[in-house]
C-alpha positions as CSV (number, residue, x, y, z in Angstrom):
1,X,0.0,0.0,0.0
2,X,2.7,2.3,1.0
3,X,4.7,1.6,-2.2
4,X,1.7,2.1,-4.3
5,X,0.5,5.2,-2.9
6,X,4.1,6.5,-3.1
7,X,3.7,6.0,-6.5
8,X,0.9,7.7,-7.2
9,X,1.7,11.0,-5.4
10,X,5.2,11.2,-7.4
11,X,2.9,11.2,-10.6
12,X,1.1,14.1,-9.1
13,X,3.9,15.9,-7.9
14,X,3.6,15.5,-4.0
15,X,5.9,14.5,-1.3
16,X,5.9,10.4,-0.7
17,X,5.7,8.9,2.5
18,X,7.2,6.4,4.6
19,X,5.6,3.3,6.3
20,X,5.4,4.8,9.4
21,X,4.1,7.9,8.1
22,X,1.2,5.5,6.3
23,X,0.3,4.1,9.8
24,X,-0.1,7.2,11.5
25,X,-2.2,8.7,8.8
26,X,-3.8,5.9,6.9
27,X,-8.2,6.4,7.1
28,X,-11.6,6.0,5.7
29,X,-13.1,7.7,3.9
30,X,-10.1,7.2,1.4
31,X,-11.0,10.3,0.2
32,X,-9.9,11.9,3.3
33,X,-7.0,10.3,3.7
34,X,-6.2,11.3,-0.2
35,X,-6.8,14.9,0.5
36,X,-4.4,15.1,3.8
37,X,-1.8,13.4,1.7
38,X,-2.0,16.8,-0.4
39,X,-4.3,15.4,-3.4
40,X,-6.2,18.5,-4.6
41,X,-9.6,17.4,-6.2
42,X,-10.2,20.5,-8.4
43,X,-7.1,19.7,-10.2
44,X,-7.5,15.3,-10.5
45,X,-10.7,13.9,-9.6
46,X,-10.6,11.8,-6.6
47,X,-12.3,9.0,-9.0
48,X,-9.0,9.1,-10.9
49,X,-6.7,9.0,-8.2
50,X,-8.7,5.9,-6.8
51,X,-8.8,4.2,-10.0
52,X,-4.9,4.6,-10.3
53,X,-4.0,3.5,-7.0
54,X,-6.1,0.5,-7.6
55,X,-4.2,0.0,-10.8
56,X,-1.3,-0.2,-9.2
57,X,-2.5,-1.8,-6.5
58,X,-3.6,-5.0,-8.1
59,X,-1.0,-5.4,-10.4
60,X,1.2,-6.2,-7.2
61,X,-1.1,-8.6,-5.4
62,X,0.9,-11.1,-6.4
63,X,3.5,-10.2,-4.2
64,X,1.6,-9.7,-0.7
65,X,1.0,-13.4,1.9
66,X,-0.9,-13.4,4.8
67,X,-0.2,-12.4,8.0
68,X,1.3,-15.2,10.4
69,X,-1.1,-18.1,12.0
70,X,-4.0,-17.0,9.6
71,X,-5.2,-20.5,9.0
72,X,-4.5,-21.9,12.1
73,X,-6.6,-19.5,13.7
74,X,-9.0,-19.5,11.1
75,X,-9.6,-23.2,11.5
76,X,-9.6,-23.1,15.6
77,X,-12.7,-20.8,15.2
78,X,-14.0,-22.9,12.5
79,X,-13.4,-26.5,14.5
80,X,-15.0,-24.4,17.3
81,X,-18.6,-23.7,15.5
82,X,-18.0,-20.2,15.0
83,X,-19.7,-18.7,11.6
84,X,-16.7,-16.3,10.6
85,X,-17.3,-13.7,7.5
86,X,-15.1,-11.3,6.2
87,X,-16.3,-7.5,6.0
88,X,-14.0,-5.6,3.7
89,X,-13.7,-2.1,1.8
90,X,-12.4,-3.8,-1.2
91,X,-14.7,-3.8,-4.6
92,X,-16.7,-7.2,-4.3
93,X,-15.3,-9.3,-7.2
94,X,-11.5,-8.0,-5.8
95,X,-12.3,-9.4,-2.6
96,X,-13.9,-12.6,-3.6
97,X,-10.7,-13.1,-6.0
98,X,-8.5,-12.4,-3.1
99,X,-10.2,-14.5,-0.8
100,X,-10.2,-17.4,-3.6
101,X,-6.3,-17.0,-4.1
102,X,-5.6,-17.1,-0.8
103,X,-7.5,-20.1,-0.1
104,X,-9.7,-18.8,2.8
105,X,-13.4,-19.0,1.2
106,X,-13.7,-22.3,3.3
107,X,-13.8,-20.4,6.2
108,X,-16.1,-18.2,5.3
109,X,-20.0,-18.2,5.6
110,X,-19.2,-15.2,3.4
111,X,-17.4,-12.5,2.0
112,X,-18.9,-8.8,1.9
113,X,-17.1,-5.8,-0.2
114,X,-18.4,-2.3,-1.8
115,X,-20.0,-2.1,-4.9
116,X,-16.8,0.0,-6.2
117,X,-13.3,0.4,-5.6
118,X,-13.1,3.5,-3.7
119,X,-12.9,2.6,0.0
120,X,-16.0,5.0,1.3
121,X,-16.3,2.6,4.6
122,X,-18.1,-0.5,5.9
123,X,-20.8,0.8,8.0
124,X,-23.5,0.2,5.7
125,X,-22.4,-3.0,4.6
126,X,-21.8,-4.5,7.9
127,X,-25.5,-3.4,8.8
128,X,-26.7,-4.8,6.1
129,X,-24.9,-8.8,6.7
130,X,-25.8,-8.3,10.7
131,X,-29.6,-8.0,9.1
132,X,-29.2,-10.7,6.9
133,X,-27.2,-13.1,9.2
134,X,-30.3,-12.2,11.5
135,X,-27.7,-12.2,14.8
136,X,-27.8,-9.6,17.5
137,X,-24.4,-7.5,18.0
138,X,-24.0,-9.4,21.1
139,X,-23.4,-12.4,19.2
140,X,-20.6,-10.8,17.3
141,X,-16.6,-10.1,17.6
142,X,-15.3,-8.1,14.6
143,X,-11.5,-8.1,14.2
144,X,-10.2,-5.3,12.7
145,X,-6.9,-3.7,12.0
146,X,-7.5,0.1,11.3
147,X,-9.6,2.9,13.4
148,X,-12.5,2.7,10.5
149,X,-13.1,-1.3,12.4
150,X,-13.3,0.4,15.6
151,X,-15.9,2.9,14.3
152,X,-17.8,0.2,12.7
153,X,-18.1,-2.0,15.4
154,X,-19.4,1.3,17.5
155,X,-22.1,2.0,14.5
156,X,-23.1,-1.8,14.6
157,X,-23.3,-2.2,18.8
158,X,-20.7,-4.8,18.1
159,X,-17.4,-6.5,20.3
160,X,-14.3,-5.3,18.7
161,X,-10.5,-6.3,18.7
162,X,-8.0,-4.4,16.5
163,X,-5.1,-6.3,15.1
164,X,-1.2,-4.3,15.1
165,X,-0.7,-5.9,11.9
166,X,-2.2,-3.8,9.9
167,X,-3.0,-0.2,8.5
168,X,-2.7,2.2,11.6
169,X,0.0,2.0,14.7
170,X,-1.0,0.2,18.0
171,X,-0.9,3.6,19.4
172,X,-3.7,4.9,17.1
173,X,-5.7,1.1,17.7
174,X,-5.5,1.4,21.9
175,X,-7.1,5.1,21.6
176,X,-10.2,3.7,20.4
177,X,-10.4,1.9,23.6
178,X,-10.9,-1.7,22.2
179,X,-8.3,-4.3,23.2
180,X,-5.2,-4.6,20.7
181,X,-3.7,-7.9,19.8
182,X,-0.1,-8.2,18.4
183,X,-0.7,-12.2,16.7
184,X,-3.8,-13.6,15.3
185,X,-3.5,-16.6,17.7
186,X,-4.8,-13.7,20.2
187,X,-8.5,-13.8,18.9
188,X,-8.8,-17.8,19.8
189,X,-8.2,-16.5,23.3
190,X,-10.4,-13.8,23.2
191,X,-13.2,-15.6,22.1
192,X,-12.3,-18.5,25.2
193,X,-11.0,-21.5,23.4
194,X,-7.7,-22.9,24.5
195,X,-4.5,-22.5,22.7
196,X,-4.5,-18.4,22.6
197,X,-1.5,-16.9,23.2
């Protein structure tokens, strides 16, 4: 993300940033975040800007894994009888490749994107699957990685833990006053089943 952003801001002219810039400034709307990095919308449309970082963005897919103990922890909730889904502000067909690729839909009861590619948040989305799943936000943990999570989970009346191995520093995670986790492994604890770290 960093590398592709940095890419698109040289195009434009503007200064690039490093990761640890990214984390401290990385958040939804997109187009908020785009227009702190210095992106001036009378001049490129923020449509345009989107569609190049997304360019970019999946021509490198490729190149990204997952984070460490993904499938162990997965399958711990799974071999527990926990319904898992995935809640993302990728474009729908992106996420359902990704998911594919990475050999994860097995996990999942199911996968919910955005109708586009531009990132606007997952507020509306998550209400939606919380109707449709027909559960009360008692009965549900999301695990998140950036502030936007946080402020889902508030809009939803649901749990929330925020993973560090994501967009946005622990620092930034712990202000939002949900619990932080460092490994994956964490959210088996969380959720009581033995083996958490």
């Amino acid at each position: 993300c960093v590398e592709t952003i940095n890419t698109v801001l040289a195009r434009h002219g503007l200064p690039t940033i490093t990761p640890a810039a990214y984390a401290e400034m990385f958040f939804f709307p997109v187009r908020d975040y785009y227009e702190r990095l210095g992106f001036d919308f009378t001049k490129t449309p923020y449509e345009q800007i989107g569609t190049e970082f997304i360019e970019l963005y999946r021509s490198r897919w490729l190149e990204c894994g997952l984070q460490p103990d993904v499938h162990e922890t997965l399958q711990a909730l799974s071999d527990a009888g926990l319904a898992q889904s995935v809640l993302s502000a990728h474009e729908q067909s992106t996420l359902d490749w990704l998911v594919d690729h990475m050999g994860l839909r097995r996990y999942f009861v199911r996968c919910v994107g955005l109708n586009d590619h531009y990132a606007h948040g997952k507020v509306d989305s998550g209400r939606s699957w919380l109707r449709e799943l027909g559960r009360s936000g008692k009965e549900v943990l999301l695990v998140g990685d950036t502030l936007h999570d946080a402020e889902v989970a508030r809009a939803l009346g649901i749990d929330c833990i925020l993973f560090t191995g994501g967009h946005n520093t622990p620092e930034r995670l712990a202000a939002s006053g949900f619990p932080v986790i460092r490994s994956l492994v964490d959210v088996t604890r969380y959720v009581g089943l033995a083996g958490g770290r």
